[in-house]
py3Dmol code that shows the C-alpha trace and the ligand (Angstrom):
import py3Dmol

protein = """\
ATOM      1  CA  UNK A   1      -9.406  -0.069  -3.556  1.00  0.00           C
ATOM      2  CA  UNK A   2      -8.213  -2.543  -0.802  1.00  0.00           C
ATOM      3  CA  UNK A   3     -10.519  -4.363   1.378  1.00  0.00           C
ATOM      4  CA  UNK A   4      -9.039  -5.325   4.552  1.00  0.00           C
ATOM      5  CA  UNK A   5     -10.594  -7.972   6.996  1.00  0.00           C
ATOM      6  CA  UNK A   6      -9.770 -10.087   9.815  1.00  0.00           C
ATOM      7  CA  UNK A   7      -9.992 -10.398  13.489  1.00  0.00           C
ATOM      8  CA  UNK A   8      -9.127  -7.546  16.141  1.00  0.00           C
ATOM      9  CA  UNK A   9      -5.460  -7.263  17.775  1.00  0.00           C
ATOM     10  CA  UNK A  10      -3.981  -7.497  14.350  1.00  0.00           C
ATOM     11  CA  UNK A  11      -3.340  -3.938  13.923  1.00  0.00           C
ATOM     12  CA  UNK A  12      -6.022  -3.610  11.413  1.00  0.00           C
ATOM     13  CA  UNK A  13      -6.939  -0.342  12.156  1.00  0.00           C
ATOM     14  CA  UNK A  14      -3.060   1.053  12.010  1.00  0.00           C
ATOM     15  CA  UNK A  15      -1.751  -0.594   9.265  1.00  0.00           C
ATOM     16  CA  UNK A  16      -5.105   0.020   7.208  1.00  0.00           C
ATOM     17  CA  UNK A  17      -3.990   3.900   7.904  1.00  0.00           C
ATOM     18  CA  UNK A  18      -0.683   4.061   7.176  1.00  0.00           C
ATOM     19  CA  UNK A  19      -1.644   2.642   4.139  1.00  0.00           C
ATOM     20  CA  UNK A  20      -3.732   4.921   3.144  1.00  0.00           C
ATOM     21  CA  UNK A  21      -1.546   7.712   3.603  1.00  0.00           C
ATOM     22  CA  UNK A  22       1.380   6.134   1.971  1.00  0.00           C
ATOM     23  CA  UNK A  23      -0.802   5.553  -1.712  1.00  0.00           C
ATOM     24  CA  UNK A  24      -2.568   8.555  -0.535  1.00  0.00           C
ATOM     25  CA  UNK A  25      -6.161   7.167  -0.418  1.00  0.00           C
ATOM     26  CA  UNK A  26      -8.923   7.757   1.627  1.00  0.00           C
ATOM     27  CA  UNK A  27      -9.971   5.718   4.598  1.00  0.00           C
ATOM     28  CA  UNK A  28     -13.075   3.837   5.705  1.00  0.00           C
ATOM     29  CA  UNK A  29     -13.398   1.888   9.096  1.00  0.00           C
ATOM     30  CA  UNK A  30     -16.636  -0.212   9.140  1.00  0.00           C
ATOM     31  CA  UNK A  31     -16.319  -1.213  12.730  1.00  0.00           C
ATOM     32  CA  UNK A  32     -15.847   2.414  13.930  1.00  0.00           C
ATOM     33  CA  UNK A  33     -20.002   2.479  11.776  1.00  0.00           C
ATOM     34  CA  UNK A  34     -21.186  -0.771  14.022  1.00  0.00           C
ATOM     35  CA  UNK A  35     -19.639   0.646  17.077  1.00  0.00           C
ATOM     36  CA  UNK A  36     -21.297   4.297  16.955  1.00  0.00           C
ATOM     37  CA  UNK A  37     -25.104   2.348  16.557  1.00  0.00           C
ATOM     38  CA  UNK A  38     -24.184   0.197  19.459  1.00  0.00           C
ATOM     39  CA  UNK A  39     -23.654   3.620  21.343  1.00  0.00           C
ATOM     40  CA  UNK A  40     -26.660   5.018  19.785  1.00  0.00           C
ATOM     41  CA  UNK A  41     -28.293   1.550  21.360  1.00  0.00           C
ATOM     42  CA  UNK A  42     -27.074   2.103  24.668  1.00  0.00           C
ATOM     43  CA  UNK A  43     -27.875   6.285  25.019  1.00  0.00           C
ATOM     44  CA  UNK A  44     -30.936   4.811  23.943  1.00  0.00           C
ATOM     45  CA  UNK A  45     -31.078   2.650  26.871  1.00  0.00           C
ATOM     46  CA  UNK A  46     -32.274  -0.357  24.558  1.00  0.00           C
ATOM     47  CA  UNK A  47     -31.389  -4.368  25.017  1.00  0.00           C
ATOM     48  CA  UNK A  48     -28.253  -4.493  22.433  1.00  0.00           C
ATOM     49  CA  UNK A  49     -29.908  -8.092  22.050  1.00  0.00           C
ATOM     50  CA  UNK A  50     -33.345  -6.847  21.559  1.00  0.00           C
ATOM     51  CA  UNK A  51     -33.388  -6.873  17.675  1.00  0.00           C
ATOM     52  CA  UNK A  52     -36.870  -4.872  17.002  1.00  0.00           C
ATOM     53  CA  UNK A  53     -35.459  -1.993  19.255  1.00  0.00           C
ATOM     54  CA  UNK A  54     -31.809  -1.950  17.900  1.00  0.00           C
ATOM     55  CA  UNK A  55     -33.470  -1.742  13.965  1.00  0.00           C
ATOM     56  CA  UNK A  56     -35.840   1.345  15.261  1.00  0.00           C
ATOM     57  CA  UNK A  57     -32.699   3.016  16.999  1.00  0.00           C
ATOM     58  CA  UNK A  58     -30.475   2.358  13.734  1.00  0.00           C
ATOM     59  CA  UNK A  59     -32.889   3.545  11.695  1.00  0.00           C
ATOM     60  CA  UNK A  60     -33.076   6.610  13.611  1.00  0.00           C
ATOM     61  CA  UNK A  61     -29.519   7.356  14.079  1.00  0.00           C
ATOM     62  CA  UNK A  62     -27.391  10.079  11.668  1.00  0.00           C
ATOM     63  CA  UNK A  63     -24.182   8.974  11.323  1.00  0.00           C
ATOM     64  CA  UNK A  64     -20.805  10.983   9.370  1.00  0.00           C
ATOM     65  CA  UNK A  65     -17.772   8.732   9.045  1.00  0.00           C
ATOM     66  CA  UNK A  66     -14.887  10.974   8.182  1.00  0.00           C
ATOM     67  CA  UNK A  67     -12.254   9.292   5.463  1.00  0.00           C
ATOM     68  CA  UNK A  68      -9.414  11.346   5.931  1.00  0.00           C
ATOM     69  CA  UNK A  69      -6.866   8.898   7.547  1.00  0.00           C
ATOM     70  CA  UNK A  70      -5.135  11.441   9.469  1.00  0.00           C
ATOM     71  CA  UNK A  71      -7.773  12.264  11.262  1.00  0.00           C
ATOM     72  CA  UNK A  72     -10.863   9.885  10.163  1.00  0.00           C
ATOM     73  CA  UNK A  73     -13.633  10.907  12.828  1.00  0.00           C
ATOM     74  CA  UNK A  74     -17.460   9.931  13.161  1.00  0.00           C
ATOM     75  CA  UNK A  75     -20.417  11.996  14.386  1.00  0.00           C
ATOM     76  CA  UNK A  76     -23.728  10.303  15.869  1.00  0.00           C
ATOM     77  CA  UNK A  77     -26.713  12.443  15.973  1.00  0.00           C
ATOM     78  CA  UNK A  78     -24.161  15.862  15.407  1.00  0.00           C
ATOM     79  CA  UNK A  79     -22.078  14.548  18.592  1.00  0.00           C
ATOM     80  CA  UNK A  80     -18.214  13.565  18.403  1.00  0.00           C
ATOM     81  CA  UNK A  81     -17.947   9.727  19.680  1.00  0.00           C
ATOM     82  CA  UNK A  82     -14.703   8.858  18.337  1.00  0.00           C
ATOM     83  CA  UNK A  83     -13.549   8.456  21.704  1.00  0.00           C
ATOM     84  CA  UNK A  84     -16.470   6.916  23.410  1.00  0.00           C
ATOM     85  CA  UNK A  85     -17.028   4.690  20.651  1.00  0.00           C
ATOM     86  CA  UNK A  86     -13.555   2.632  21.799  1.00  0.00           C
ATOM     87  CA  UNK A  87     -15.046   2.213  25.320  1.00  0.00           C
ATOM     88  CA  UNK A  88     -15.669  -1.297  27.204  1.00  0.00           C
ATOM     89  CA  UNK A  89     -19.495  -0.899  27.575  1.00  0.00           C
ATOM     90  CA  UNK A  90     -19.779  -0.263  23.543  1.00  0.00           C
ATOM     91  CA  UNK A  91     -17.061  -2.762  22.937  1.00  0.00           C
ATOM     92  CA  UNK A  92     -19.235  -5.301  24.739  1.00  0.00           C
ATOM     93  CA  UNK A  93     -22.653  -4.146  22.901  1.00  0.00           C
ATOM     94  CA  UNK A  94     -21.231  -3.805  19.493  1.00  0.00           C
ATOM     95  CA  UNK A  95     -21.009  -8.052  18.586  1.00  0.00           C
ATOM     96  CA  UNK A  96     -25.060  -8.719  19.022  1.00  0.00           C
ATOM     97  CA  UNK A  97     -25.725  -5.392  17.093  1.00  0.00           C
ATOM     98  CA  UNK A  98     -22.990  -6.153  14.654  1.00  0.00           C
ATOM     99  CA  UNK A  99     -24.750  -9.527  14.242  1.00  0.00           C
ATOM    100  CA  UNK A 100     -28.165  -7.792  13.425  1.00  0.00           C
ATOM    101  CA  UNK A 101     -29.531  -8.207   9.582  1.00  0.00           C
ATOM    102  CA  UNK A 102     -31.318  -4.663   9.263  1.00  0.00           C
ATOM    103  CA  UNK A 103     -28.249  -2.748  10.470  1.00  0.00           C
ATOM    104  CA  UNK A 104     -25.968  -4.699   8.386  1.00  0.00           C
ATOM    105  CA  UNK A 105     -27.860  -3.875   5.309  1.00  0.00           C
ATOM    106  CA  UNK A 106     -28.339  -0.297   6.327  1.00  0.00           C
ATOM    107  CA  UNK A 107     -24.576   0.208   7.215  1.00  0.00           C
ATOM    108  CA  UNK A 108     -23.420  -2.111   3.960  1.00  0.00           C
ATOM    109  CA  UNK A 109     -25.445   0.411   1.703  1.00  0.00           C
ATOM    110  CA  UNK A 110     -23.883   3.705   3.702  1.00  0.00           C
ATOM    111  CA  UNK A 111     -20.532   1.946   2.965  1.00  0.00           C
ATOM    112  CA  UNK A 112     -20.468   1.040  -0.244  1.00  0.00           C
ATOM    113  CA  UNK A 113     -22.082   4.761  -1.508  1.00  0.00           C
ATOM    114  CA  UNK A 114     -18.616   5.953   0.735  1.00  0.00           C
ATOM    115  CA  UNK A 115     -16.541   4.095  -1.555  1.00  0.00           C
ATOM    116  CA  UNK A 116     -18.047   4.347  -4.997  1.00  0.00           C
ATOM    117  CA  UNK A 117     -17.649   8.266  -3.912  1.00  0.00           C
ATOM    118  CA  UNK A 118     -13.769   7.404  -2.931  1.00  0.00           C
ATOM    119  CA  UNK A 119     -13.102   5.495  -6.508  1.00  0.00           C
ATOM    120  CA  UNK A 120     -13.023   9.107  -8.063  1.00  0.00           C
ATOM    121  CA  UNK A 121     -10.302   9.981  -5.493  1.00  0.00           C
ATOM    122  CA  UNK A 122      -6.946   9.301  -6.998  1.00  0.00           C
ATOM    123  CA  UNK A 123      -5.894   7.407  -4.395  1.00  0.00           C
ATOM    124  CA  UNK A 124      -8.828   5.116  -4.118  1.00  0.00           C
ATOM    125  CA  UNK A 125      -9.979   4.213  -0.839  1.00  0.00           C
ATOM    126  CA  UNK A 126      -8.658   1.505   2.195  1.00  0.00           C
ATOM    127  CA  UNK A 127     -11.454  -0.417   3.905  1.00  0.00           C
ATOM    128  CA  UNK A 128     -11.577  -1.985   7.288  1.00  0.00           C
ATOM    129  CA  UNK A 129     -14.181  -4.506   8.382  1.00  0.00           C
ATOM    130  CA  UNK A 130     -14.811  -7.927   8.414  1.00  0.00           C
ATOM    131  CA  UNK A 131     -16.593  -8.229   5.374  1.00  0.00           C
ATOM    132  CA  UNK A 132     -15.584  -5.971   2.841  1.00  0.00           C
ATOM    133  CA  UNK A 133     -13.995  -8.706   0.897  1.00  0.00           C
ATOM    134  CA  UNK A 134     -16.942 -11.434   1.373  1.00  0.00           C
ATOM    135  CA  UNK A 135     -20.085  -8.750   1.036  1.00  0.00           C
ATOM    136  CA  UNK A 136     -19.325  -5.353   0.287  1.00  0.00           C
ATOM    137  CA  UNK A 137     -17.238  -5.122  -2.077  1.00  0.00           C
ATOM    138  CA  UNK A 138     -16.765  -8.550  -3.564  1.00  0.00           C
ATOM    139  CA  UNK A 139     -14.994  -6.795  -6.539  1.00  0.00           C
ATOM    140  CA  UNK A 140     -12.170  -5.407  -4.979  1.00  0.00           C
ATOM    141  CA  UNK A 141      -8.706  -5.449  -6.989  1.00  0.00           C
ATOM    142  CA  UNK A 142      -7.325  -6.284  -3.915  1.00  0.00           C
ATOM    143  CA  UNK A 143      -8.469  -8.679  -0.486  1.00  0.00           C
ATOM    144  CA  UNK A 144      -6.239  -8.716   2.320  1.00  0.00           C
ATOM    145  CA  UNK A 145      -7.179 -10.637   4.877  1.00  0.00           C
ATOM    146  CA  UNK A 146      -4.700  -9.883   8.129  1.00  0.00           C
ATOM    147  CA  UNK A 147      -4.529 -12.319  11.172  1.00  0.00           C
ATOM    148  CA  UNK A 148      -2.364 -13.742  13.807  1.00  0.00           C
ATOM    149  CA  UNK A 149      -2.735 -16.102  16.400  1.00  0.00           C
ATOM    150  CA  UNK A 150      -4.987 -15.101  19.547  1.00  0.00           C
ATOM    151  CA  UNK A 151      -2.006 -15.115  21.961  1.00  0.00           C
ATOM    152  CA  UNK A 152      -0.419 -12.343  19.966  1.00  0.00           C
ATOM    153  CA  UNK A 153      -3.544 -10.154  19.569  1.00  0.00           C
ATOM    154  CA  UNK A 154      -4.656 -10.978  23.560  1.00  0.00           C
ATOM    155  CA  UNK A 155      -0.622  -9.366  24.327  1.00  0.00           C
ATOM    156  CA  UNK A 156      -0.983  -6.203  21.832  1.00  0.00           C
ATOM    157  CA  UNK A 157      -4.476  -5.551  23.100  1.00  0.00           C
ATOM    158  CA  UNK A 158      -3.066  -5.697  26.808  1.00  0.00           C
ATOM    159  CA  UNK A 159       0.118  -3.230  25.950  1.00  0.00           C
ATOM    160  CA  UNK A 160      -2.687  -0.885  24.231  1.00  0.00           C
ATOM    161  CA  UNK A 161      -5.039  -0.863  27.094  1.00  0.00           C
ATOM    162  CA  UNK A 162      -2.072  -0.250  29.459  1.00  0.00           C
ATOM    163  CA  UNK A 163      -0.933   2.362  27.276  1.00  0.00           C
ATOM    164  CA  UNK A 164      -4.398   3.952  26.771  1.00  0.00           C
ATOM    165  CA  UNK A 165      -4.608   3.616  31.008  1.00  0.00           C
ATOM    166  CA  UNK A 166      -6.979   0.990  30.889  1.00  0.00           C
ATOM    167  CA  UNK A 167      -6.747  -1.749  33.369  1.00  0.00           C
ATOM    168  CA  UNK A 168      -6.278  -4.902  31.592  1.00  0.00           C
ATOM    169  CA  UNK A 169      -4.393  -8.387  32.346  1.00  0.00           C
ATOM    170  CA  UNK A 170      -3.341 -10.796  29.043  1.00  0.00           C
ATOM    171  CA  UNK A 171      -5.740 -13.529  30.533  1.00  0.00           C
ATOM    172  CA  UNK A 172      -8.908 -10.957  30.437  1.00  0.00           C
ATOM    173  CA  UNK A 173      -7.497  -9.659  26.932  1.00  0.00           C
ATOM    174  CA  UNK A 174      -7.260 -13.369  25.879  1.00  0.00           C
ATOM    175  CA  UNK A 175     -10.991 -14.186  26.270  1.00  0.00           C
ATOM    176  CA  UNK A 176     -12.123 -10.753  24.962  1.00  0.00           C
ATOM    177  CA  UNK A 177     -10.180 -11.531  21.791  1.00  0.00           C
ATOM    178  CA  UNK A 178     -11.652 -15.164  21.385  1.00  0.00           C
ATOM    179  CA  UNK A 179     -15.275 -14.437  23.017  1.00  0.00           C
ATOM    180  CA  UNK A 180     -15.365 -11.789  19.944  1.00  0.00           C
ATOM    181  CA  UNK A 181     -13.913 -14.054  17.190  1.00  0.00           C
ATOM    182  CA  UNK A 182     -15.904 -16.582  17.993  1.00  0.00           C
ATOM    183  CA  UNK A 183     -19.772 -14.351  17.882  1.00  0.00           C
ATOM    184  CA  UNK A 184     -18.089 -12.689  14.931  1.00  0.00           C
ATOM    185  CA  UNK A 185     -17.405 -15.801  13.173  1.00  0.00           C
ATOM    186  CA  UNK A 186     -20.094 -17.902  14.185  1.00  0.00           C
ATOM    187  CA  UNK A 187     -23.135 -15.053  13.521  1.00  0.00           C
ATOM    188  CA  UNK A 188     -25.409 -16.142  10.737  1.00  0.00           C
ATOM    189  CA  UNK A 189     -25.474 -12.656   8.736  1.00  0.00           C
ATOM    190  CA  UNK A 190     -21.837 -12.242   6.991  1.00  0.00           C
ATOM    191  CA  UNK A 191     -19.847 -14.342   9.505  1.00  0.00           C
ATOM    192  CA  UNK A 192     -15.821 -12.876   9.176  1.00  0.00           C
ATOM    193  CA  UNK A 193     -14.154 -14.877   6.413  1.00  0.00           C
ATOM    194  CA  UNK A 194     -11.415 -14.984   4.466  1.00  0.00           C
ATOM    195  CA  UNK A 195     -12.675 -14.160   0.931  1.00  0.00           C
ATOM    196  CA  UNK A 196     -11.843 -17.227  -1.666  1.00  0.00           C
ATOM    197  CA  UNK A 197      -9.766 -14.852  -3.564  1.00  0.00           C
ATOM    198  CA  UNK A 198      -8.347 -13.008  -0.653  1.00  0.00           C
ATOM    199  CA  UNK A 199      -4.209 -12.357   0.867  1.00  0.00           C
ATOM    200  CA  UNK A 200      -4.055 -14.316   3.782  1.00  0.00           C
ATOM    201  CA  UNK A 201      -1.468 -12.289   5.921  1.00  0.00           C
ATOM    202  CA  UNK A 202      -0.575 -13.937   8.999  1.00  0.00           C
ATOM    203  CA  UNK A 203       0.805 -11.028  11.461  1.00  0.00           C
ATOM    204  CA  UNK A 204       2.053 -13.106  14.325  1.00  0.00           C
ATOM    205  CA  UNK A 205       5.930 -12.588  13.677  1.00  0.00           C
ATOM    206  CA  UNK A 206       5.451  -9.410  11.934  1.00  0.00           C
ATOM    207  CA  UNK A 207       5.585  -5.837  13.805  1.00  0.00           C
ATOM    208  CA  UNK A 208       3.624  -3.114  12.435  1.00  0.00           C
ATOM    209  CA  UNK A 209       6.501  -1.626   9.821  1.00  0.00           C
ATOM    210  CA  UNK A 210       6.957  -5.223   8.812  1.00  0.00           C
ATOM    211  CA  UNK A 211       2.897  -5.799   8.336  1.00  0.00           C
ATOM    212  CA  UNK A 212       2.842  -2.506   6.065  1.00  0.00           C
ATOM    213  CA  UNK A 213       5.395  -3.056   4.227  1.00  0.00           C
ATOM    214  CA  UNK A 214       4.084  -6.246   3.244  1.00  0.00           C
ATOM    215  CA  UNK A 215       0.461  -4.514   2.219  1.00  0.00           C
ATOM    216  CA  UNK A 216       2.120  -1.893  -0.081  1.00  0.00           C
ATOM    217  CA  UNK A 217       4.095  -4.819  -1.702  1.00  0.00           C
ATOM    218  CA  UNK A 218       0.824  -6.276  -2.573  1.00  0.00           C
ATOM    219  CA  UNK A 219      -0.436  -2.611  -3.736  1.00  0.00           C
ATOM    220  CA  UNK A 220       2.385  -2.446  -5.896  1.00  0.00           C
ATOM    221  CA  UNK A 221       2.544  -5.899  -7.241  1.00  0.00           C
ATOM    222  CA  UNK A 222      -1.201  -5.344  -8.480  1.00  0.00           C
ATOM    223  CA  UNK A 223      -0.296  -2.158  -9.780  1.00  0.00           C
ATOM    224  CA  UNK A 224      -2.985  -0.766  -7.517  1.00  0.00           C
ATOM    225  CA  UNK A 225      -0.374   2.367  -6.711  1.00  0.00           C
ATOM    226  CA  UNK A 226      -1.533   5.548  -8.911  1.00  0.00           C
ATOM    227  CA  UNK A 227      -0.251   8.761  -8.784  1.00  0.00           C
ATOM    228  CA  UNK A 228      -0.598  11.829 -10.627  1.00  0.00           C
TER     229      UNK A 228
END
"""
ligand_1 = """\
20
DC
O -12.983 -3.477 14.123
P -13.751 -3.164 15.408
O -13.266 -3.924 16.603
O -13.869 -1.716 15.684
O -15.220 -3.709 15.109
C -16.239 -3.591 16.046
C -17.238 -4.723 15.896
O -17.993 -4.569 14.696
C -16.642 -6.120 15.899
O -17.239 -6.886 16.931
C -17.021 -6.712 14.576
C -18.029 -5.786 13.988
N -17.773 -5.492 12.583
C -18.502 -6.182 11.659
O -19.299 -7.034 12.020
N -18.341 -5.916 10.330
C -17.459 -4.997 9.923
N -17.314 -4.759 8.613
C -16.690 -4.281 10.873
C -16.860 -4.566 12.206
"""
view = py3Dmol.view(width=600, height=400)
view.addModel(protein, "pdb")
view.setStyle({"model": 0}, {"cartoon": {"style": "trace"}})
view.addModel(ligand_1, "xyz")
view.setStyle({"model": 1}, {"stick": {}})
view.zoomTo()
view.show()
């Protein structure tokens, strides 16, 4: 298994992918889990700050995270909301539900069951978060924790809104990137760390071949690459 953390606009969510397919392993993106109870929050047309409502709605919500990484998908009550889960109003809603104690636990017990299910895979399983390293799975083989300065992210979020057609300048991307780090790191329930025992990879001069080439070195080096 390989726990992956760190910020957004590192191309966490690519690289964890790629990965994946290249030791052919399964896939797991926690935020993709936070994000689709946001949504769940706002259809519900609850506070995202209002922590008794967001535990009822959580509590109430079905969710299927897919771990193929060609495709990984999530349902919410039956409903496709891959897309809709990448949207501004969720983006906006996920960091105070995120930073909720009940859904943490509830989504840190659906994720670790995922990957205890994965570990019989061959491939094992790539995880995404912010905390896989620090909470839920303290034991992994292998901590990677991927960042790069908040000028770079601000610029490859900007070039992925344009390129999804989303309006978006560098200075708005800028203080979206550090209004998030900043809740995410500064929340009292598993703030994003580096691990003590995790691969610091710094991403600022790297592109995205670079940044996975460097990941499957550290598969390899740990001997964390099975086939068969
Ligand atoms: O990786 P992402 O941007 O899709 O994550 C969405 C939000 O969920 C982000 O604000 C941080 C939070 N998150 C978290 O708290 N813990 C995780 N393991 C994954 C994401």
């Amino acid at each position: 298994m390989v726990a992956l953390d760190g910020p957004a606009g590192t191309g966490k969510s690519t690289v964890a992918k790629r990965v994946a397919m290249a030791l052919d392993a399964r896939y797991l993106d926690t935020g993709s889990m936070y994000r689709a109870i946001a949504l769940a929050v706002l259809r519900a047309g609850v506070d995202p700050t209002d922590e008794d409502k967001v535990v009822a709605v959580a509590d109430g919500a079905v969710l299927v995270v897919g771990t193929d990484p060609q495709k990984p998908g999530i349902t919410l009550d039956g409903d496709d909301v891959a897309a809709e889960i990448r949207g501004p109003e969720v983006s906006l809603a996920v960091s105070p539900v995120s930073a909720t104690k009940h859904v943490r636990e509830l989504l840190v017990a659906q994720q670790r069951a995922i990957i205890a299910d994965a570990l019989d895979h061959v491939g094992g399983i790539v995880v995404e978060g912010r905390d896989i390293g620090t909470v839920v799975s303290p034991d992994a083989p292998l901590k990677v924790y991927l960042t790069a300065s908040a000028d770079a992210r601000a610029a490859r979020r900007t070039k992925q809104d344009s390129a999804a057609g989303r309006a978006s300048t560098v200075d708005a991307a800028l203080a979206d990137v550090q209004r998030r780090d900043k809740y995410d790191s500064s929340r009292a329930v598993s703030p994003m760390m580096a691990a003590d025992d995790a691969v610091v990879l710094d991403n600022t001069d790297l592109d995205l071949a670079g940044t996975i080439d460097a990941l499957i070195g550290l598969v390899e080096q740990r001997g964390l690459r099975v086939t068969g």
